[in-house]
C-alpha positions in Angstrom: -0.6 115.5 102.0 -2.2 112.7 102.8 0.1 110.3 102.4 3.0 112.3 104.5 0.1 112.4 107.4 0.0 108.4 106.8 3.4 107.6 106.7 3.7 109.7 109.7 1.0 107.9 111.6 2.6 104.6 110.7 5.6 106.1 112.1 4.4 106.6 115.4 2.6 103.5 116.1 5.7 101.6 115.3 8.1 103.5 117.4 4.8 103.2 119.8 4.6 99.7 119.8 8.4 99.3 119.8 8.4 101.6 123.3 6.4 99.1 125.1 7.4 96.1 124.1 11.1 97.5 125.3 9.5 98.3 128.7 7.5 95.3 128.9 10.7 93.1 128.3 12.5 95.7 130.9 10.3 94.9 133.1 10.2 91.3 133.5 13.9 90.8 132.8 14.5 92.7 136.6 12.1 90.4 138.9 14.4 87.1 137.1 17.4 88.7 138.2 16.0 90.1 141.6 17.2 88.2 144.5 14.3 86.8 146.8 14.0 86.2 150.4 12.1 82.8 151.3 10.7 81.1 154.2 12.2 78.5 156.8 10.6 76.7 159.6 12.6 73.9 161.6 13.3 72.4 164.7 16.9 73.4 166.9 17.3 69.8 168.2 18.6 69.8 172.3 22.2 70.2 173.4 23.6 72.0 170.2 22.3 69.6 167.3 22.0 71.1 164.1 19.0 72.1 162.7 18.5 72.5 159.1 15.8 73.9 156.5 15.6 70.7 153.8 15.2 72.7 150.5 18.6 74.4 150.2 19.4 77.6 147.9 21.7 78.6 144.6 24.2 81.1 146.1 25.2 82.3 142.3 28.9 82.7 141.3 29.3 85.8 143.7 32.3 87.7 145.2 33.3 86.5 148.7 32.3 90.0 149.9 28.4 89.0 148.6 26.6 88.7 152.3 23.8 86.1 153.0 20.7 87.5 155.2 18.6 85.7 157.6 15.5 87.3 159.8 14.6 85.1 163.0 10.5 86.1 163.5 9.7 83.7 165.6 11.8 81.0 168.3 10.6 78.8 170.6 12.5 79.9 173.0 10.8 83.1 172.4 11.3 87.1 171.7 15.3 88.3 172.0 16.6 84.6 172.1 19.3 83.9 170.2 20.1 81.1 167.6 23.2 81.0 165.5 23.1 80.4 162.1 25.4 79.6 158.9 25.4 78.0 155.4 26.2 74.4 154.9 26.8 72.6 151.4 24.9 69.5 150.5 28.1 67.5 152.5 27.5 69.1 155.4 30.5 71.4 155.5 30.3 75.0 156.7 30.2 77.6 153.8 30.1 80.3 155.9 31.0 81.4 159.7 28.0 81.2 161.9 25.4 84.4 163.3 24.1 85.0 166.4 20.9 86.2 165.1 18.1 88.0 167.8 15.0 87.1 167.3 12.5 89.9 166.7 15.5 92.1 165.8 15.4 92.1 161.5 17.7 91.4 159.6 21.0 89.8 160.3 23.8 89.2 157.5 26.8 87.0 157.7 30.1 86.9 155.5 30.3 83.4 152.8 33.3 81.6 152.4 34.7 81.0 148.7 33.4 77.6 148.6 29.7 78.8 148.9 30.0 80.1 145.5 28.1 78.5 142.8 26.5 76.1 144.4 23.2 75.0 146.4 23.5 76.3 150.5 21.4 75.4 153.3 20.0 77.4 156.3 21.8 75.7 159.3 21.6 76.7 163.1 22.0 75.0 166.4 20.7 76.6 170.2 23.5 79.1 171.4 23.3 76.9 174.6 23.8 73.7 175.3 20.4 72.2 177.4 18.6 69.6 177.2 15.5 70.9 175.0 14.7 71.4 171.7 12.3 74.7 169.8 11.2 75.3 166.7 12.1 78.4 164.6 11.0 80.1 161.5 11.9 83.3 159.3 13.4 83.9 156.1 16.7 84.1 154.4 18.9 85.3 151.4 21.3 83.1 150.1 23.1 85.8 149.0 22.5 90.0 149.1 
């Protein structure tokens, strides 16, 4: 009897042991495959210059459909300005239509084009008018959803 009690024991531990290393492996495999917002700060040059955040993003091999996200917390123009806003690749052409984006309002998503897929993408934006000083602007952004 003793040995059925062991074997049974042994039993449990493993299918135990097996339980949480499963979970544990669960666990960690979803915050690698989560998609992250992250900061950006930059200056919106005068009349309609672009302005761009340096460190760019991978925009995975996603369907066209797949939206990018930018917040706008802070402008120097201040509260309710607007700034517009679209993806560039490293050679500077658009990936993406631009997006008048509120700032103060949350969260504003835009469309990609095909040609933003699998590839790095930078946050670009210019002043929605065109005057003869320049702000600063900072928030954060998903290159894709």
């Amino acid at each position: 009897m003793d040995i059925a009690k062991r074997k049974k024991r042994i039993a449990v531990s493993i299918v135990t042991v097996l339980a949480m290393t499963i979970t544990m492996l669960m666990a960690s495999s979803v915050s690698t495959f989560a998609v992250s917002d992250t900061g950006f700060s930059f200056r919106i040059p005068a009349y309609q210059e672009n302005g761009y955040e340096k460190y760019g993003r991978h925009r995975g091999k996603v369907p066209k459909r797949n939206r990018w996200r930018v917040r706008l917390d802070h402008s120097g123009e201040g509260k309710g300005a607007a700034t517009d806003f679209w993806l560039e690749a490293e050679d500077g052409k658009n990936v993406s239509p631009y997006i008048r984006v509120i700032c103060g309002k949350g969260w504003f998503s835009q469309k990609a084009y095909k040609s933003a897929r699998s590839r790095t993408v930078y946050l670009t934006a210019e002043d929605n008018n065109d005057k003869p000083s320049g702000y600063n602007v900072s928030g954060r952004w998903q290159a894709q959803e």
